[in-house]
Structures are given as structure tokens and as C-alpha cells.
C-alpha positions in Angstrom: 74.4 -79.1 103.4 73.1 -78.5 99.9 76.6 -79.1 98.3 76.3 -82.5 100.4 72.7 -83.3 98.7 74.0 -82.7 94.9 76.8 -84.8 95.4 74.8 -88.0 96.6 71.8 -87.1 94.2 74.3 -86.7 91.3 76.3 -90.7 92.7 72.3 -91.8 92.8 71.7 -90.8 89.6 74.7 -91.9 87.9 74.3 -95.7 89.9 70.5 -95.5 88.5 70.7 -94.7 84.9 73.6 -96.8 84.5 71.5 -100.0 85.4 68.5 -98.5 83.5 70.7 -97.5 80.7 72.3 -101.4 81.2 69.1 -103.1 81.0 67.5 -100.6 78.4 70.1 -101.4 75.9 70.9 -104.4 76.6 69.4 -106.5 73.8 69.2 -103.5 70.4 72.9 -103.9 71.4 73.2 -108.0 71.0 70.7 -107.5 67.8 73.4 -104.9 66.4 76.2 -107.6 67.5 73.7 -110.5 65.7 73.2 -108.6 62.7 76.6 -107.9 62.2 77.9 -111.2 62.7 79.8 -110.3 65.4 78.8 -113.2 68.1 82.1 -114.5 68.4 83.1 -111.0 70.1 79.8 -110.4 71.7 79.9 -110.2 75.2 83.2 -108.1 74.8 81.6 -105.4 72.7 78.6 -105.3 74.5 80.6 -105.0 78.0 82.5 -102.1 75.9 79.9 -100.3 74.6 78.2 -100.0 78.2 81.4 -99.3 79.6 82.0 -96.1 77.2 78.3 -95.2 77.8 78.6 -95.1 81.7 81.8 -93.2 81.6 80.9 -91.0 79.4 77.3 -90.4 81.0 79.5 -90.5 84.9 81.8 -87.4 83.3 79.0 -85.6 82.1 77.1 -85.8 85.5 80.3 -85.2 87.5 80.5 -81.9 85.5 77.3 -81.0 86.3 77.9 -81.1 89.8 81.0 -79.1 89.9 79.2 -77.0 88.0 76.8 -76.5 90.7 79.4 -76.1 93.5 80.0 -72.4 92.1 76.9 -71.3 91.7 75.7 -68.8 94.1 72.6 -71.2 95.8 70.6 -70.0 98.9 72.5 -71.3 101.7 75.8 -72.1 99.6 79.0 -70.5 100.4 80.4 -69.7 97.2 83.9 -71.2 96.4 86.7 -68.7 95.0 
């Protein structure tokens, strides 16, 4: 049941600080494309840049919760 829990927290939390992360970043990351002079490739580094950011913040978090699945929790069968 607890193994059940960490896995959908952990999808929640990935599915939430992606569109936090998303929104939080969404214009310092056109003012770096502006400054740079990099409009005519805009939406396709911006849609890169989250992309790399939500994979790498999904692999992190998936980690995590493997990690957690050995760990010797109250009520947790511990996998071998």
C-alpha cells in the first residue's frame, strides 16, 4: 500500500513541477532567447530547454522512488 502511495505522489509531483517549472520559466527563458537574438529559433529552444528540464527533473524523481522501494519502511516488504 505504501509502495502504491510513493509511486502516485512521486507521478503527482513530477506532473506538478513540470507545469510550475513550465510556467515559472517560461518568459527569463524568451528574454534569454530575445537577448540573444535568437527569435527566429525561439519556440524550438524554449520547447527544448523545458523538454531537457522535465526529463531530467522525471529521472531524478523516478530514482527517488526506486530508491524508496528498498528501504526497509513500516509496513513495506523489502525487495531482494
Amino acid at each position: 500500500m505504501k509502495n502504491e502511495v510513493i509511486e502516485k505522489f512521486t507521478v503527482l509531483i513530477t506532473s506538478a513541477f513540470g507545469l510550475v517549472a513550465a510556467l515559472a520559466w517560461n518568459e527569463a527563458i524568451q528574454e534569454i532567447i530575445k537577448n540573444y537574438g535568437l527569435e527566429k529559433y525561439g519556440l524550438w529552444l524554449y520547447a527544448v530547454i523545458v523538454t531537457v528540464l522535465a526529463v531530467a527533473i522525471t529521472l531524478v524523481l523516478g530514482w527517488i522512488s526506486e530508491k524508496t522501494k528498498t528501504l526497509k519502511l513500516p509496513g513495506n516488504k523489502r525487495k531482494k
